[in-house]
C-alpha positions in Angstrom: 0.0 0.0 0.0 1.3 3.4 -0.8 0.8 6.5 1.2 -1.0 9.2 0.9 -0.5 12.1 -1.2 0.2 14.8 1.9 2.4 12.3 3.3 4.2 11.8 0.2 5.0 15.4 -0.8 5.9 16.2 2.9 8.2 13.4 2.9 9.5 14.2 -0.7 10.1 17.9 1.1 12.0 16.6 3.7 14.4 14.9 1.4 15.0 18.4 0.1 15.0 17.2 -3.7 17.1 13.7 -2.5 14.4 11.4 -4.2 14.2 9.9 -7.8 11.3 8.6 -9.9 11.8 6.3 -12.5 10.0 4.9 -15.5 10.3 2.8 -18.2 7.9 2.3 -20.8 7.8 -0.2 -24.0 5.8 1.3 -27.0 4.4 4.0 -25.0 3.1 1.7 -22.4 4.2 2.0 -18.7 6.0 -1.2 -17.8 6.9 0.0 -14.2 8.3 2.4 -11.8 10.7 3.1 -8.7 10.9 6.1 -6.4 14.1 5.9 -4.8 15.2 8.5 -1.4 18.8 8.8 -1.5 21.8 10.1 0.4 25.5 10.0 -0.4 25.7 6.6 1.0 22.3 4.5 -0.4 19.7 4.8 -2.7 16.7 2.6 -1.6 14.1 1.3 -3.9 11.3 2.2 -1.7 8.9 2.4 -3.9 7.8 0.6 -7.2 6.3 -2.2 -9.0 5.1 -3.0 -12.6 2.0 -3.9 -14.4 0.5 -7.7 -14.3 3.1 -8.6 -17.2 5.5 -6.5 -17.9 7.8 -6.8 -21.1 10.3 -9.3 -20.6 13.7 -7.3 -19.0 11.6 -3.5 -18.2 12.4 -4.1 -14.7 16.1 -5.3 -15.3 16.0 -2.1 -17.1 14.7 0.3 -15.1 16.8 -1.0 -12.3 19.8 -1.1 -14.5 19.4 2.7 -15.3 18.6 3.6 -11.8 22.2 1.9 -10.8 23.9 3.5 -13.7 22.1 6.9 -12.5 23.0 6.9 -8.9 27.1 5.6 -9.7 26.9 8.8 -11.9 26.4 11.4 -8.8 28.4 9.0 -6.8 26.1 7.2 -4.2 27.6 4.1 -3.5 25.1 1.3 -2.6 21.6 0.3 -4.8 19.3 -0.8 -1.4 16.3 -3.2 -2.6 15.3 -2.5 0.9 14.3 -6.3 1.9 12.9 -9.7 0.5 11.5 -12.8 2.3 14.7 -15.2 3.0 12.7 -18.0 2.8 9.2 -17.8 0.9 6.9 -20.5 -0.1 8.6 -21.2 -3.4 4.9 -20.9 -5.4 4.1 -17.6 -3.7 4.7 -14.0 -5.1 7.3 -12.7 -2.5 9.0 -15.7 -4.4 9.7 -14.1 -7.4 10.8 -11.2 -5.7 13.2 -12.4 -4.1 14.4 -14.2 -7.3 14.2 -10.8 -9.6 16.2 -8.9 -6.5 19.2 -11.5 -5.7 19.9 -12.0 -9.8 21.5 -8.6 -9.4 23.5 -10.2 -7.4 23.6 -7.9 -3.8 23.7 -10.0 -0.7 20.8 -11.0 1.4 21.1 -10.4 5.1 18.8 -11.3 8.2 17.4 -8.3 9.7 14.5 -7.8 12.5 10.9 -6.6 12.5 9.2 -5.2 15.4 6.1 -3.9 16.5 4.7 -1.8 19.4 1.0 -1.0 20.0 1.1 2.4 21.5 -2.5 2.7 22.1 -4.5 -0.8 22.7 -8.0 1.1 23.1 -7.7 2.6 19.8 -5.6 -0.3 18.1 -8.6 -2.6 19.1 -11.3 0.1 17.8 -9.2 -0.1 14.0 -8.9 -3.5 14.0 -13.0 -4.1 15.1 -13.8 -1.2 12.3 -12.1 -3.3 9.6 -13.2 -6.7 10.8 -17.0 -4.8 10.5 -16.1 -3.6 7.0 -14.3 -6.5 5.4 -15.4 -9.5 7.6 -11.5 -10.1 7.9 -9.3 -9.3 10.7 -6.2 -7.0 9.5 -3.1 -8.5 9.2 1.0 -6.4 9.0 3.7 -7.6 7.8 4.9 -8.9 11.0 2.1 -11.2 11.6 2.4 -12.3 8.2 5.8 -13.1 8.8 4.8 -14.9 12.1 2.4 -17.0 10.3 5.0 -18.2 8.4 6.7 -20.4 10.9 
């Protein structure tokens, strides 16, 4: 899910300017896109995706530029920003892992964590959306805790 558009041009402002958008296209036809933060150190694919089926390679593309861009003015690391170590080998986060490691960065363990700062209200969100989707709402760390 992306954020909202407030959020996003205040973050974009806080960045002062240190964010890129990319796009590739094949005949005219949006394939996919990255927005990328930066500093001097990283730039992290935050953002992105592509359409149901791209043209084969956009994406090796697009990230291929993006690399080429960010060498250019001297940033020194191309952040994926995370994958699933070890995902069902039929589910998406699959193949996203595979398209990610092909370029050949490592993988490394890190650590999710989550606090509930206000239980009353956390309870009233999660009751609203069971109401409205018949589903309880799940993040990524209980996704991730349903895993094992």
């Amino acid at each position: 899910d992306f954020i909202g558009k407030k959020e996003f041009d205040d973050y974009c402002e806080k960045l002062d300017n240190n964010i890129e958008f990319f796009l590739v296209k094949k005949d005219g036809v949006a394939q996919g896109a990255g927005i990328l933060p930066y500093d001097q150190h990283s730039a992290y694919y935050l953002w992105g995706g592509s359409i149901k089926k791209p043209h084969i390679g956009s994406m090796n593309f697009l990230h291929w530029k993006a690399m080429m861009h960010f060498k250019n003015i001297g940033v020194k690391k191309y952040d994926f920003v995370g994958v699933r170590l070890s995902p069902d080998k039929l589910s998406k986060l699959y193949g996203i892992k595979r398209f990610k490691t092909r370029f050949g960065g490592p993988t490394i363990e890190g650590v999710i964590w989550k606090k509930t700062l206000n239980k009353p209200k956390h309870f009233l969100f999660k009751l609203a959306i069971f109401i409205k989707t018949k589903k309880l709402p799940s993040d990524i760390i209980e996704k991730v805790l349903n895993e094992k």
